[in-house]
ROLOGU-627568 format. One record per residue (C-alpha): residue in three letters; residue number from 1; x, y, z. Coordinates in nm, 2 decimals, decimal comma. Layout:
N
ala_NUM_X_Y_Z $
...
***
This chain:
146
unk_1_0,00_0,00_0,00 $
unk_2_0,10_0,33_-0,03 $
unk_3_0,21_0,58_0,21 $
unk_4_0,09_0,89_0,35 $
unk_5_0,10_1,21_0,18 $
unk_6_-0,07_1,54_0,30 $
unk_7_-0,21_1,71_0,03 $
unk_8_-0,12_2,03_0,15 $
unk_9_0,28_1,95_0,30 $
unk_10_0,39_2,23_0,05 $
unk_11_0,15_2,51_0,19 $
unk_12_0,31_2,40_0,50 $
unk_13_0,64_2,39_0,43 $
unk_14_0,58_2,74_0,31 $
unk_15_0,42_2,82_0,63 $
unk_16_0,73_2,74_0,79 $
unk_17_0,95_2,89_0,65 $
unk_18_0,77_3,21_0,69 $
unk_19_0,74_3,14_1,03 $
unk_20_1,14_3,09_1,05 $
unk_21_1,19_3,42_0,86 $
unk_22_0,98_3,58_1,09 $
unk_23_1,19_3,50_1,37 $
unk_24_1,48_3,63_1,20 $
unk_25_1,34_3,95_1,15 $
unk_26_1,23_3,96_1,50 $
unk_27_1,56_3,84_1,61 $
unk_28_1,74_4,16_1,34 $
unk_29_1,53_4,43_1,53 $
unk_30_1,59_4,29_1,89 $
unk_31_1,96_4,27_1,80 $
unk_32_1,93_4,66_1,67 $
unk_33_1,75_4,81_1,99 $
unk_34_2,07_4,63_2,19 $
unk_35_2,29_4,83_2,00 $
unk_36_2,08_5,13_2,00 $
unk_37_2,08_5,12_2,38 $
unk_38_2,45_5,07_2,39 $
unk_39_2,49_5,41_2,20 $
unk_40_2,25_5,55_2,47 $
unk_41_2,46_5,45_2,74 $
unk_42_2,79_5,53_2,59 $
unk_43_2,70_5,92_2,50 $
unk_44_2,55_5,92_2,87 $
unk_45_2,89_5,85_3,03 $
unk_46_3,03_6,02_2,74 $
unk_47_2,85_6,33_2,90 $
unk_48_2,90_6,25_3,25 $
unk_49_3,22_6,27_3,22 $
unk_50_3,23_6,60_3,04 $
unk_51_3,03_6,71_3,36 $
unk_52_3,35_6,55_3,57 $
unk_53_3,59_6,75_3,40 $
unk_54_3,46_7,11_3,44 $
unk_55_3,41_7,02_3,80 $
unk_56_3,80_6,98_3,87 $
unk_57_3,96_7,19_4,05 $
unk_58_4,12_7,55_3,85 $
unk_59_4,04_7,81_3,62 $
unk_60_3,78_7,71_3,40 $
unk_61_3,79_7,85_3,08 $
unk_62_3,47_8,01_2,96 $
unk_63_3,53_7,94_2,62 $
unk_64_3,60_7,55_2,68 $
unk_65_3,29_7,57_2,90 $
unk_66_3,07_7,71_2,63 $
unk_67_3,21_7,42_2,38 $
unk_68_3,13_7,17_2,66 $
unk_69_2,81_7,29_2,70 $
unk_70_2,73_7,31_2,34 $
unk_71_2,87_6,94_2,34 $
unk_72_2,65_6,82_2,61 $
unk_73_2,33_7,01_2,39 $
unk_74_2,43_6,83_2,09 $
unk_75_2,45_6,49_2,29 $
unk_76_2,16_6,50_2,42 $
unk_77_1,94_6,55_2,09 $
unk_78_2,10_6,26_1,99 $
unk_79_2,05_6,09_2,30 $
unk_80_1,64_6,19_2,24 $
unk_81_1,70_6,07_1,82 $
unk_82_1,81_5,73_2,00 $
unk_83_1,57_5,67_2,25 $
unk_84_1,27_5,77_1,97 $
unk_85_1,45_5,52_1,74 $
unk_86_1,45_5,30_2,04 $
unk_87_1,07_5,35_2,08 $
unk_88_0,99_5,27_1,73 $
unk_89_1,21_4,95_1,73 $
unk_90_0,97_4,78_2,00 $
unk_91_0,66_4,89_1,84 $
unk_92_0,83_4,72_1,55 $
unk_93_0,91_4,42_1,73 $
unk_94_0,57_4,39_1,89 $
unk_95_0,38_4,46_1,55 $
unk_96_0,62_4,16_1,40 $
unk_97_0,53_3,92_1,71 $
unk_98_0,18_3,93_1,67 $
unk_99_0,24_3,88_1,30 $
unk_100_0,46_3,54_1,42 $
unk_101_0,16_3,49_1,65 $
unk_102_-0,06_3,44_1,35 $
unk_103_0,14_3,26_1,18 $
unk_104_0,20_3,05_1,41 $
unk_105_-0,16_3,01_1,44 $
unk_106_-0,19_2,92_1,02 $
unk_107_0,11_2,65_1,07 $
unk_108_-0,05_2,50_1,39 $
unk_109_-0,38_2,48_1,18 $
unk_110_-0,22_2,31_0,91 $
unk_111_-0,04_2,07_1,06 $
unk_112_-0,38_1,96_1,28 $
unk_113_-0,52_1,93_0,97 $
unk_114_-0,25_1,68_0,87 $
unk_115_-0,25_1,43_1,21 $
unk_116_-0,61_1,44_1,12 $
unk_117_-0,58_1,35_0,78 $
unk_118_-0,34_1,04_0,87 $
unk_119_-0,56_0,92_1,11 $
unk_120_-0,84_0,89_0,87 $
unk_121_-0,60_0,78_0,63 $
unk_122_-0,50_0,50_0,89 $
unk_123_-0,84_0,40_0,96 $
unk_124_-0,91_0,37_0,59 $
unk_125_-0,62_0,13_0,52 $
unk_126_-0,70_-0,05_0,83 $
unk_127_-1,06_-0,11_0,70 $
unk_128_-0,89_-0,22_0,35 $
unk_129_-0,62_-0,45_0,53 $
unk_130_-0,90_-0,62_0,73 $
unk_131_-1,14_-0,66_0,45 $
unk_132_-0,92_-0,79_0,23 $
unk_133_-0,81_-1,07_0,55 $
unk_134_-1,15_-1,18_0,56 $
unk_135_-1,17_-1,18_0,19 $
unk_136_-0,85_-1,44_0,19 $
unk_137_-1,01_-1,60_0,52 $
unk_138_-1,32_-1,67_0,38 $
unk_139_-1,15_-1,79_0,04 $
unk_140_-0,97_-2,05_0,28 $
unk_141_-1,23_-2,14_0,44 $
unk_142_-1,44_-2,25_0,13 $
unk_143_-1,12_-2,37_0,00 $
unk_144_-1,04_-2,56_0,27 $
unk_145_-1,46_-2,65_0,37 $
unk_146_-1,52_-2,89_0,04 $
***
């Protein structure tokens, strides 16, 4: 007899994969917000310890303390640019889980559909293997009963 085969294993497979690529892409944009938040962090100390240096002991020089100043400004904007591009990566992340979600959802369906389908396909060829013993029983039996 012939094996199984689900008549839909290439939809599936498809499924599947999408469901794989999905995680990449998930994966991409979790991997980007780390290294957005490790630019955050950087510029942060990066400013601290601009901060730290106009607090040590001397003459301060008002024109170093204007660049410093203007240095900390400029760090900061782009410490706001990260943390908005931070924001919009996990709204991006959580828009492309619930996508996963569902196709999750579409694979799971699928591959109920194909246990299902190989049970009834068991059943089936159980019905056939049985009929076809009684068939050569009752053969026998006539065979055998004359």
């Amino acid at each position: 007899m012939k094996g199984f085969k689900y008549s839909l294993a290439g939809v599936l497979r498809v499924r599947r994969i999408q469901e794989d690529q999905m995680k990449a892409i998930i994966s991409q944009c979790i991997q980007e917000k780390k290294e957005l938040k490790a630019k955050v962090d950087t510029f942060n100390r990066e400013m601290v310890d601009c901060r730290k240096r106009l607090c040590q002991p001397g003459v301060v020089n008002p024109k170093d303390f204007t660049q410093n100043e203007k240095y900390i400004q400029g760090m900061t904007k782009e410490i706001r640019k990260l943390i908005e591009r931070i924001r919009l990566a996990d709204l991006k992340i959580e828009n492309y889980r619930r996508e996963l979600n569902q196709r999750r959802l579409e694979t799971k369906k699928l591959e109920i559909h194909e246990e299902r389908e190989k049970e009834a396909w068991k059943e089936e060829n159980s019905r056939k293997e049985q009929a076809e013993f009684d068939d050569l029983a009752s053969v026998r039996k006539r065979f055998l009963g004359k």
